[in-house]
C-alpha positions as CSV (number, residue, x, y, z in Angstrom):
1,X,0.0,0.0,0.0
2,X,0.9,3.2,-0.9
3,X,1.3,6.3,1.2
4,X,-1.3,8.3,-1.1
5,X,-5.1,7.5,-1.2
6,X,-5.7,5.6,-4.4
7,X,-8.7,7.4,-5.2
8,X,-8.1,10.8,-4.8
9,X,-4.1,10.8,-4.9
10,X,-3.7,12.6,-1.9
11,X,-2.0,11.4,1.4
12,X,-3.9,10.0,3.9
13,X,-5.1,12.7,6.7
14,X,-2.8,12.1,10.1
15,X,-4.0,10.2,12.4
16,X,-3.6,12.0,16.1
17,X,-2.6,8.8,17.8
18,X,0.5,9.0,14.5
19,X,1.0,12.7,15.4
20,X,4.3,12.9,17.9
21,X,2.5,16.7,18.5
22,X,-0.4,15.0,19.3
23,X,1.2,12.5,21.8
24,X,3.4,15.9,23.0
25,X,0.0,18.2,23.6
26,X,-1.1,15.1,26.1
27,X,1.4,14.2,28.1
28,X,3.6,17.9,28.5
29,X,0.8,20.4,28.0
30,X,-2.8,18.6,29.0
31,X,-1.6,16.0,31.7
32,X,-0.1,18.9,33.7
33,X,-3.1,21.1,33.9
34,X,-5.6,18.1,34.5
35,X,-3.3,17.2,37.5
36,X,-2.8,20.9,39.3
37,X,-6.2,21.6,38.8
38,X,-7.6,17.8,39.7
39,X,-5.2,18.0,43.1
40,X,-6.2,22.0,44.0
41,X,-9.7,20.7,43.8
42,X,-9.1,17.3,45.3
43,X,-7.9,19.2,48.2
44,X,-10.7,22.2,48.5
45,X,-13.7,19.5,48.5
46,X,-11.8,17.1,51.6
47,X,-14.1,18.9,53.9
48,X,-17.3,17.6,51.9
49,X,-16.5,14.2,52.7
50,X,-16.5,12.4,55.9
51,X,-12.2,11.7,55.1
52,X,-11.8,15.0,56.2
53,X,-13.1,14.4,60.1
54,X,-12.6,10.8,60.5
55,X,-8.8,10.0,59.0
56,X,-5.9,10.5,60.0
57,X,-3.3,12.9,58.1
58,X,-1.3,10.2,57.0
59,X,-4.6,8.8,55.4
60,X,-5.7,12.0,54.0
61,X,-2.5,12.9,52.5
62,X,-2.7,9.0,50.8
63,X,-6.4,9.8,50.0
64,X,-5.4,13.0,47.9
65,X,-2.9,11.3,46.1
66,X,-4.8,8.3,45.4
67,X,-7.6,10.2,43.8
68,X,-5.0,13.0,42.1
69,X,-3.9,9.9,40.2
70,X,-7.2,8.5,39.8
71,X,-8.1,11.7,38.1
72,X,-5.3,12.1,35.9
73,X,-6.0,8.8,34.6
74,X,-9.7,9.9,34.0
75,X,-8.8,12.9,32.2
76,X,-6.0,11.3,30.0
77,X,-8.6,8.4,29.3
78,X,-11.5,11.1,28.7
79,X,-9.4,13.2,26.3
80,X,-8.2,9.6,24.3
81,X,-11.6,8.6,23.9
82,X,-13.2,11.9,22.7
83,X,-10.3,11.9,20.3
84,X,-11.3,8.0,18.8
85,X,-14.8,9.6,18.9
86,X,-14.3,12.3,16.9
87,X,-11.9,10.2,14.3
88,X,-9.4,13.1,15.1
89,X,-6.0,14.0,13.0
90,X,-3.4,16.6,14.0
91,X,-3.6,18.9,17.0
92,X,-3.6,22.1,14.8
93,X,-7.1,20.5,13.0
94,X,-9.1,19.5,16.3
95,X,-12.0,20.8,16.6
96,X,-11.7,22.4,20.3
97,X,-15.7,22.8,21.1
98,X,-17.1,19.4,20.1
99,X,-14.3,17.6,21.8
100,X,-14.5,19.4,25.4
101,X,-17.9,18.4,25.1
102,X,-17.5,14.6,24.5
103,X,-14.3,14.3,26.9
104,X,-16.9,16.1,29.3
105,X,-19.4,14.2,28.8
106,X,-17.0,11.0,29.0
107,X,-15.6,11.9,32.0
108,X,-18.8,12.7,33.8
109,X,-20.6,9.6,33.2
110,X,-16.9,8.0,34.7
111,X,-17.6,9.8,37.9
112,X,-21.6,9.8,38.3
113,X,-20.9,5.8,38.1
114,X,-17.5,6.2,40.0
115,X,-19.9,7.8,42.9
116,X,-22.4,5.3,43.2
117,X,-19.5,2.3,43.4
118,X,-18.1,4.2,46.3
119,X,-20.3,5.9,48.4
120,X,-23.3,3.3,47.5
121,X,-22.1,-0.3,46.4
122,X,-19.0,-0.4,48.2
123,X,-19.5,1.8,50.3
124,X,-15.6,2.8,50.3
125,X,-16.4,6.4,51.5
126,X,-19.1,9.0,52.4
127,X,-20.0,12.6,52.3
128,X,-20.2,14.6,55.0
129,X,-23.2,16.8,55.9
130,X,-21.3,19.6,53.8
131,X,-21.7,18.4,50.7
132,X,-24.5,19.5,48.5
133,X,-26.2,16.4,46.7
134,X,-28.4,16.3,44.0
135,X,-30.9,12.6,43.5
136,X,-29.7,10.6,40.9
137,X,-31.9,7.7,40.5
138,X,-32.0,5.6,43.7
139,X,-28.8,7.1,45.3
140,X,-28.1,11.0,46.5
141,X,-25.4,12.3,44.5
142,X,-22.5,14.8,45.3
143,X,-22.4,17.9,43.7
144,X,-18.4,19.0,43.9
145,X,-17.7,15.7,41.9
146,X,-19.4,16.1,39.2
147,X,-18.7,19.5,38.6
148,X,-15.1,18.8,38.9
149,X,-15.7,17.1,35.7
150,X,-18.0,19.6,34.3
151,X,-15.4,22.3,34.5
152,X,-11.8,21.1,34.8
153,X,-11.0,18.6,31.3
154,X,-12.7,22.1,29.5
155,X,-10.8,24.4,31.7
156,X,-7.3,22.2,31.4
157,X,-7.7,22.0,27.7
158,X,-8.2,25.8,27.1
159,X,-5.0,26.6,29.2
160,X,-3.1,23.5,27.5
161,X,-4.2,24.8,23.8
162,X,-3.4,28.5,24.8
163,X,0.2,27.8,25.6
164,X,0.3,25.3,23.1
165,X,-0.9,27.5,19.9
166,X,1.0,31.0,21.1
């Protein structure tokens, strides 16, 4: 096979998961934004859940990191999957709207489901009376979670894209 389409002559469009700039834009430019913003919020919502009152520091300190690095891989995943879903080439042609809103939209459904494993299912942790909850189906849902999701892999991207375009 040839490195030109057949049809039309031209060369294939790149492929983002082929584009080193792609592949660059992740892991030096998005990855760092997604993981300063994901830890400043991990640590301004700790009073919301019962972690906060009932661990120790040691604990907390392992329970920020734990979920910094839970969000990271969230975000990295998010962002991959919107760009498979979106059939995307080369970082200078993504379109920057539609994919914040399917790597938002990704990463959201991630956490709603995330939250009921953990608080519900598994019952691995709680919120505390601080947190504002919303029903979601059968189970009370926190508010700061899902919002983190709703505003940070939008927010991380912009500042990643700004720096990475000027």
């Amino acid at each position: 096979m040839t490195a030109k389409n057949e049809s039309s002559g031209a060369a294939p469009p790149m492929r983002w998961y082929r584009d080193r700039a792609a592949w660059s834009f992740i892991f030096l430019r998005y990855t760092p934004w997604i993981a300063i913003l994901n830890l400043v919020w991990e640590v301004a919502q700790l009073p919301l859940y019962t972690l906060w009152t009932e661990g120790t520091p040691d604990y907390i300190a392992f329970a920020v990191a734990h979920c910094t690095l839970g969000d990271i891989a969230i975000g990295v995943s998010a962002l991959a999957l919107g760009l498979i879903a979106m059939n995307a080439g080369a970082v200078r042609s993504w379109r920057v709207g539609p994919l914040i809103a399917i790597v938002t939209v990704i990463a959201a459904a991630f956490t709603i489901f995330s939250e009921w494993l953990n608080t519900v299912a598994l019952a691995g942790w709680a919120y505390s009376p601080l947190m504002p909850t919303v029903r979601f189906g059968k189970f009370e849902l926190g508010l700061s979670p899902v919002l983190q999701w709703l505003v940070l892999p939008a927010l991380a991207l912009r500042l990643a894209l700004a720096r990475h375009r000027s």
